[in-house]
C-alpha positions as CSV (number, residue, x, y, z in Angstrom):
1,X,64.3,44.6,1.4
2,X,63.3,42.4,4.2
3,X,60.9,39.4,3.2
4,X,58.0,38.3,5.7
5,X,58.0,34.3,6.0
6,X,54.4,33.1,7.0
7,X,54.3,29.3,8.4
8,X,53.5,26.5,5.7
9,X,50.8,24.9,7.1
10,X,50.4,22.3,4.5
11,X,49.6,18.9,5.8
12,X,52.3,16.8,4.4
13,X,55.1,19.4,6.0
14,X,53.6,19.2,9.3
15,X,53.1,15.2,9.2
16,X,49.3,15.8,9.2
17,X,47.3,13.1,7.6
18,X,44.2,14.7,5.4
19,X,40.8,11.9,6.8
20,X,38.0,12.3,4.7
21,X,34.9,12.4,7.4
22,X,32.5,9.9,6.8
23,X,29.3,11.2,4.7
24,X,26.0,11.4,6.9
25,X,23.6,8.6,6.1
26,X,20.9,9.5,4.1
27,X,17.6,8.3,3.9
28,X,16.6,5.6,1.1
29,X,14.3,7.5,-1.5
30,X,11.0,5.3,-1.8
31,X,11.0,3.9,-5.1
32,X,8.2,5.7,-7.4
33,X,5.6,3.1,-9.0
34,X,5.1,3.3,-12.4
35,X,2.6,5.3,-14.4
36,X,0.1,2.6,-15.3
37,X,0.9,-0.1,-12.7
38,X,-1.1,-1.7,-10.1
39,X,-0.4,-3.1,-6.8
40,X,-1.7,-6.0,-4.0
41,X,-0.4,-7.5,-1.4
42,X,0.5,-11.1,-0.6
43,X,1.2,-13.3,2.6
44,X,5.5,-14.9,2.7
45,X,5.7,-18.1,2.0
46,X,2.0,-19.3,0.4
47,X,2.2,-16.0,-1.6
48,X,-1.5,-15.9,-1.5
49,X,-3.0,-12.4,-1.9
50,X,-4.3,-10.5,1.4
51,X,-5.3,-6.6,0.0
52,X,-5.5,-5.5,-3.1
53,X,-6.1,-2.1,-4.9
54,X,-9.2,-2.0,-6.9
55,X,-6.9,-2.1,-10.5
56,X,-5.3,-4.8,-9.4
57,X,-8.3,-6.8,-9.3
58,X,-10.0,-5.1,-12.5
59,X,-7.0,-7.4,-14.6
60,X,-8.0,-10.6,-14.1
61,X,-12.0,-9.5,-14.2
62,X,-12.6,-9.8,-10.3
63,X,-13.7,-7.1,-7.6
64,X,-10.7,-7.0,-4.1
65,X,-12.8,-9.0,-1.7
66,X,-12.8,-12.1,-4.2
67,X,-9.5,-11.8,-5.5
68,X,-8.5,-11.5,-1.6
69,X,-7.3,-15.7,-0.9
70,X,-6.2,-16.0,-4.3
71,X,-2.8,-17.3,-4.8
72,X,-0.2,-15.4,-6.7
73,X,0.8,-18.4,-9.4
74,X,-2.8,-19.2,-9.3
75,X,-3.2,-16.1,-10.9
76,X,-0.3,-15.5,-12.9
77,X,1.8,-18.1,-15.3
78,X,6.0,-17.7,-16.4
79,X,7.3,-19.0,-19.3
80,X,9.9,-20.9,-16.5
81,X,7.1,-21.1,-13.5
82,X,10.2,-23.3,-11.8
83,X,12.4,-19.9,-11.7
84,X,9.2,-17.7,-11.0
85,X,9.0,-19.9,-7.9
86,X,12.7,-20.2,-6.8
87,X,12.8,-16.6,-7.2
88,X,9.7,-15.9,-5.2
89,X,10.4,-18.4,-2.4
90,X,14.1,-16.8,-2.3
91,X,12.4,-13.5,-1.9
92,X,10.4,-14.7,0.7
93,X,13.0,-16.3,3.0
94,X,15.1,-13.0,2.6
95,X,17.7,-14.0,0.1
96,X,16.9,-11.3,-2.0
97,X,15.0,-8.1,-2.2
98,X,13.2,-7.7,-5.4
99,X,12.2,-9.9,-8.2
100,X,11.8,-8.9,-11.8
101,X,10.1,-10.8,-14.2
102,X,7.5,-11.1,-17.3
103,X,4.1,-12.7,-16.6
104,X,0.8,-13.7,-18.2
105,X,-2.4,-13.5,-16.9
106,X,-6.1,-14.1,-17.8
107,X,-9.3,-11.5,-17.9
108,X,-13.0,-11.7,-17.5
109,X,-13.2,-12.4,-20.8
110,X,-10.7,-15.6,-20.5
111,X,-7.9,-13.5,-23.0
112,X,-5.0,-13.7,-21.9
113,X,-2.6,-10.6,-21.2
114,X,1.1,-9.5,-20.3
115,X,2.3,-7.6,-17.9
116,X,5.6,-6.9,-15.5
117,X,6.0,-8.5,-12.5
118,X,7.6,-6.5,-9.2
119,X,7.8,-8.1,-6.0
120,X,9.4,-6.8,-3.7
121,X,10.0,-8.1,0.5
122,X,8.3,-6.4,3.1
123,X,11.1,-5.9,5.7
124,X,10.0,-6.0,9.7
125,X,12.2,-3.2,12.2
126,X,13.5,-6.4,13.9
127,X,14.2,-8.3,11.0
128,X,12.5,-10.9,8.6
129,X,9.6,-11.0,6.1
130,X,6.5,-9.4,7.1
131,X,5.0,-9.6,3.6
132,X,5.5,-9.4,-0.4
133,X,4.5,-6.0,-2.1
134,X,3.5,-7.2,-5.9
135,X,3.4,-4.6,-8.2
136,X,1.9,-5.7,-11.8
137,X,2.6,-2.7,-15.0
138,X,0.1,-4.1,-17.7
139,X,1.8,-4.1,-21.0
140,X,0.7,-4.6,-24.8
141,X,0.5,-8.2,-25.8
142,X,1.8,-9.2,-29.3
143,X,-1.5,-8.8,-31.0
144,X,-1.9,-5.9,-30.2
145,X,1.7,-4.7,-31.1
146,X,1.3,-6.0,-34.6
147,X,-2.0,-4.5,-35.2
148,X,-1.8,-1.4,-33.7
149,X,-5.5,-2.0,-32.0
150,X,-7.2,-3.1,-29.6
151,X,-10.9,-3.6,-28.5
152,X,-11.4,-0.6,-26.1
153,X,-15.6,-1.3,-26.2
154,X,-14.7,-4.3,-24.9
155,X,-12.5,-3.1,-22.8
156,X,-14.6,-0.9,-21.3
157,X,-17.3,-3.3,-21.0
158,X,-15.9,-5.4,-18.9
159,X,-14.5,-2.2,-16.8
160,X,-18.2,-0.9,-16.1
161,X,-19.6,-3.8,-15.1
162,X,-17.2,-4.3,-12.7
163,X,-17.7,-0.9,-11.8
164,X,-21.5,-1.9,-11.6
165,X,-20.9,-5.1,-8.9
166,X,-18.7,-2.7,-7.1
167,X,-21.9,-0.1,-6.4
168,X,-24.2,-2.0,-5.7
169,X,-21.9,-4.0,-3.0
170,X,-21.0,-0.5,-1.6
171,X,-24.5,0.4,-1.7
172,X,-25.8,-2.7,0.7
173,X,-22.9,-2.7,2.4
174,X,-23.6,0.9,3.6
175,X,-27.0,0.2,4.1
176,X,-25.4,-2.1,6.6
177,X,-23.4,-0.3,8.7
178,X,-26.2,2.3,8.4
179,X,-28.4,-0.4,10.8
180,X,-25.5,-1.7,12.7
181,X,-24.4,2.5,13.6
182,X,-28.0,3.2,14.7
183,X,-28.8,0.1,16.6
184,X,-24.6,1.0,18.1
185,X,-25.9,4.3,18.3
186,X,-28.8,3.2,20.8
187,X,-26.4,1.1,22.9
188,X,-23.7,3.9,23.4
189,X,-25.9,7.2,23.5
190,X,-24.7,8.9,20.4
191,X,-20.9,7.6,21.2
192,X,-19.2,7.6,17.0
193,X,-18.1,3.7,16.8
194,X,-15.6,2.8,13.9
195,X,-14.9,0.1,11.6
196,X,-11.9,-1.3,12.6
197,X,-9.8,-0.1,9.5
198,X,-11.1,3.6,10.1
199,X,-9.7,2.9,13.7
200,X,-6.4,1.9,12.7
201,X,-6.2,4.8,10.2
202,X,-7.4,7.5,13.2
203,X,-5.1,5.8,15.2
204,X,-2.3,6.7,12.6
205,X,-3.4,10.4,12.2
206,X,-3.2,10.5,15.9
207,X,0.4,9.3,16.3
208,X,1.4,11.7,13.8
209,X,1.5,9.1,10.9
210,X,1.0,10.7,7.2
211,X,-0.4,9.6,4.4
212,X,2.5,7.9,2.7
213,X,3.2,6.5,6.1
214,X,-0.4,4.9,6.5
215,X,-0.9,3.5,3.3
216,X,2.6,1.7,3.3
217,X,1.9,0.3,6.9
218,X,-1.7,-0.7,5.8
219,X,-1.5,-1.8,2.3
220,X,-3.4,0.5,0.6
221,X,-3.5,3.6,-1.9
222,X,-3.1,6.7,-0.6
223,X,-6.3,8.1,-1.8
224,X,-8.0,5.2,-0.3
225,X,-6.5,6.7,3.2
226,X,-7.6,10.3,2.0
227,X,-11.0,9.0,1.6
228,X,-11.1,7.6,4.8
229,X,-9.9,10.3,6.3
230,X,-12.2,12.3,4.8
231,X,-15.0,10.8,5.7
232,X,-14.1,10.9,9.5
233,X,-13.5,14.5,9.1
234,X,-17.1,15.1,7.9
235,X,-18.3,12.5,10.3
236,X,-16.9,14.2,13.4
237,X,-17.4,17.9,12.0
238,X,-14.1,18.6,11.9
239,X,-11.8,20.7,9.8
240,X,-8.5,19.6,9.4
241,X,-6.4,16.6,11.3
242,X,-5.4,17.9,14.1
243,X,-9.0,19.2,15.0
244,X,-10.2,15.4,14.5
245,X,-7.7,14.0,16.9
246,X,-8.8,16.9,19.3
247,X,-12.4,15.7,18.7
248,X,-12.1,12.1,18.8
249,X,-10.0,12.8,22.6
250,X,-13.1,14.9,23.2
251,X,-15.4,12.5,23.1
252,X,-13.5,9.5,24.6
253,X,-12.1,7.5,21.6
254,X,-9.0,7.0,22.7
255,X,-7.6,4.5,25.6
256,X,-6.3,7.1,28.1
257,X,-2.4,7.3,29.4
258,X,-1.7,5.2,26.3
259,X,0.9,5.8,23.3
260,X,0.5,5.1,20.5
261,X,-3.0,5.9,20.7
262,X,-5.4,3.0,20.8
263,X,-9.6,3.5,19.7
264,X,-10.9,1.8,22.5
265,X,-12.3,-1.8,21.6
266,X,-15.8,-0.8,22.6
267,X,-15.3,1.8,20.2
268,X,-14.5,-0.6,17.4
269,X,-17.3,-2.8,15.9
């Protein structure tokens, strides 16, 4: 019986050598913050707090304008402050990435309170330390662990008043820009001007920019940009975001032949 004979095509016959092809690189996941945590942001070097969210500020009793200036250790204290700041400055200067540690703070009330420290560098395209992204996860201090309570009236106390200043500073501050937009108004014939953060944030939604994107870039929650949004979409009658940017092209917002797409400083108050 005759036998067919196929070709071994096995690599080691033929003198082949089997290359594994290099895996595609894959974007970095961004790291997910905690349920529970809090986050500002502070300048390199003087660590010294530049934006913060409205929790953030809640710890240690204050509202984000007045905590804004604030130093970092000013604010928070290390059983070794001397490592806290090696670590920090390290983190600053690039040396390292992230920094882990456990802190103690003060509230309103002067009590104090744990919490876990995150900071973590703010990396430019080109290179070097833009900033330090702090994230603070409040935890139980021993007290409370022993006892198993905790004053929650108190707690919430303290929460609603701050809750209280904060209203009636939004309140006079809309008042505000309630004056400064009509007398605007009258100087550019019905022309919408922006504040300048809602500028930067249209000018994000123009470039294509999304909401992730924007709050990274500007340092703040995401549903702080939603609200912002928001409020230009009702402002401009519009009903999604590509209609706004449509809008805000329509009525001259935007500097022409220019990209990315700049509000025009006239536009800006």
């Amino acid at each position: 019986m005759a036998t067919t004979r196929f070709p071994d095509a096995s690599p080691r016959k033929n003198g082949a050598a089997l290359t594994a092809s290099p895996a595609p690189d894959l974007p970095v996941p961004r790291p997910r913050v905690p349920r529970g945590a809090c986050t500002a942001h502070a300048s390199p070097g003087a660590l010294v707090i530049t934006a913060a969210e409205h929790e953030f500020a809640r710890l240690f009793g204050l509202r984000p304008k007045e905590i804004c200036g604030r130093g970092l250790f000013e604010l928070l204290r290390s059983s070794a402050p001397g490592r806290l700041r090696e670590q920090l400055t390290a983190l600053s200067s690039g040396r390292c990435r992230r920094v882990t540690r456990k802190v103690t703070g003060r509230d309103a009330a002067g009590r104090e309170f744990t919490a876990e420290l995150t900071a973590t560098a703010v990396r430019a395209p080109a290179g070097g330390t833009t900033g330090v992204l702090v994230l603070l996860r409040r935890t139980e201090t021993e007290a409370v662990r022993r006892t198993g309570r905790v004053d929650r009236a108190e707690v919430t106390d303290r929460a609603e008043a701050v809750d209280r200043a904060d209203a009636v500073d939004r309140a006079g501050a809309e008042r505000k820009e309630a004056v400064a937009g009509a007398a605007e108004g009258d100087r550019t014939a019905g022309r919408p001007v922006l504040s300048a953060l809602d500028a930067q944030v249209l000018e994000g939604v123009a470039s294509g920019e999304s909401t992730v994107q924007l709050a990274s870039r500007l340092y703040l929650s995401r549903q702080g940009i939603e609200y912002r949004v928001g409020q230009m979409l009702r402002r401009f009658d519009a009903p999604n975001r590509p209609a706004l940017v449509a809008r805000a092209h329509a009525l001259g917002m935007f500097a022409a032949g220019q990209w990315p797409p700049r509000v025009l400083p006239e536009r800006v108050r």
